[in-house]
C-alpha positions in Angstrom: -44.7 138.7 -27.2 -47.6 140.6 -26.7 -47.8 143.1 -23.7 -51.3 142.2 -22.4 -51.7 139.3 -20.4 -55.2 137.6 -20.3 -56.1 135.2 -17.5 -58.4 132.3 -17.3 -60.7 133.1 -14.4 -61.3 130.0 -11.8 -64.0 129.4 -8.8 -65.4 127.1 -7.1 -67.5 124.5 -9.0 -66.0 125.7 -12.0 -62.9 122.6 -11.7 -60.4 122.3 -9.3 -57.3 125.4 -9.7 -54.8 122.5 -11.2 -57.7 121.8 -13.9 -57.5 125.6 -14.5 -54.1 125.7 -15.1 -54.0 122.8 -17.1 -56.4 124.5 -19.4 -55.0 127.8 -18.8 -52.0 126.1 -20.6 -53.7 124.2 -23.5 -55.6 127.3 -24.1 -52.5 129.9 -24.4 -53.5 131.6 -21.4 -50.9 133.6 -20.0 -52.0 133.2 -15.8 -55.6 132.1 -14.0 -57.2 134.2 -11.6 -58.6 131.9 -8.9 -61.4 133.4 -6.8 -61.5 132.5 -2.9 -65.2 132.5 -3.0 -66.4 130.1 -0.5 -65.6 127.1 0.1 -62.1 128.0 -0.9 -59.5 128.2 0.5 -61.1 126.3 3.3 -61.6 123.3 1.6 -58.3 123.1 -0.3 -56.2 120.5 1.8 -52.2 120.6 1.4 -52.2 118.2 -1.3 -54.2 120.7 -2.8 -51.2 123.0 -2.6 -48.8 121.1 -3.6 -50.4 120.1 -6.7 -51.2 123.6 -7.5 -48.0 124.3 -7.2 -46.5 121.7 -8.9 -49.0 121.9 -11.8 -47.9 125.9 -11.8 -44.0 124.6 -12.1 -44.8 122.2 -14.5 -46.8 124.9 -17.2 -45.7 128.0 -16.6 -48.7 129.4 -15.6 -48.7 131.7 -12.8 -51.6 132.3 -10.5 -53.2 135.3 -9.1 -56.1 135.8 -6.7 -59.5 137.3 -6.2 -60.7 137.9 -2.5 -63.6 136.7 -1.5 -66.1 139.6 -1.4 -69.8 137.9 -0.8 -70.9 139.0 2.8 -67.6 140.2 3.5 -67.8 144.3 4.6 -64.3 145.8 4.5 -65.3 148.7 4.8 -68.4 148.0 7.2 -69.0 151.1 9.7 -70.3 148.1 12.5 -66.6 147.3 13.9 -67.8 143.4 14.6 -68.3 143.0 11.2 -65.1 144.9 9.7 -62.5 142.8 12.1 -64.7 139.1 11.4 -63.9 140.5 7.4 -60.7 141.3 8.1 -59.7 138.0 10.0 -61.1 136.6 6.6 -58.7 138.6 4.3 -55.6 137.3 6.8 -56.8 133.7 6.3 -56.6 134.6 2.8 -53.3 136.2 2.6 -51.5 133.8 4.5 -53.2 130.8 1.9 -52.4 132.8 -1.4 -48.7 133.9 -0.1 -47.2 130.1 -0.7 -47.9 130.9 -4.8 -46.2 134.3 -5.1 -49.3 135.0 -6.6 -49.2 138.2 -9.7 -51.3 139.9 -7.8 -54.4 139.7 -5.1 -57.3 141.3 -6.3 -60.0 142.5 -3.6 -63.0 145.1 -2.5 -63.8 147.0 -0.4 -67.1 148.0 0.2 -70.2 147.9 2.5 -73.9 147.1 2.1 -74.5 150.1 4.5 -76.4 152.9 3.5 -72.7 154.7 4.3 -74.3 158.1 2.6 -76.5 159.0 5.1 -75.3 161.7 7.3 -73.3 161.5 10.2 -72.1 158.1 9.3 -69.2 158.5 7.0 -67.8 161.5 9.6 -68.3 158.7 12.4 -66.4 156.0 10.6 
């Protein structure tokens, strides 16, 4: 058994997650990393769910997440933005908790200039 575990990274237009785990499996794969890039998890229905989850039974292969992070600004010093990301990142959680996912991978950053003066102090 080695002690490095490599995943098979998923998103959206890539295959559906059950086709990832599925190839995750035939592959040797140890877990897939599905990315919640947009349209997902929005899109994914509870039949969705229950076949990833079944499909996660079935190989062994567990599942971990990556946040979303296009347009999203965590750590956005504009207030209206930061809370719309983090009602985003709760959406999020509450999806990915049904998997008992490895781990939930996310960033937090800005596409403010957050180095000019005064504005790191103010946030």
């Amino acid at each position: 058994m080695r002690g490095l575990k490599v995943a098979l990274p998923i998103w959206p237009g890539g295959g559906s997650i059950v086709e990832g785990i599925e190839r995750a499996n035939k592959l040797g794969y140890d877990y897939v990393e599905a990315s919640l890039d947009y349209p997902w998890p929005e899109a994914l229905s509870e039949g969705d769910v229950e076949r990833i989850l079944e499909a996660k039974a079935k190989y062994g292969i567990d599942v971990a997440f990556h946040g979303p992070w296009r347009d999203i600004g965590l750590a956005s010093p504009r207030t209206p933005l930061r809370m719309a990301a983090l009602e985003v990142y709760k959406a999020c959680f509450n999806f990915v908790k049904r998997f008992k996912p490895l781990y939930f991978c996310f960033h937090v950053h800005s596409r403010e200039a957050l180095n000019v003066k005064g504005v790191v102090e103010d946030m």
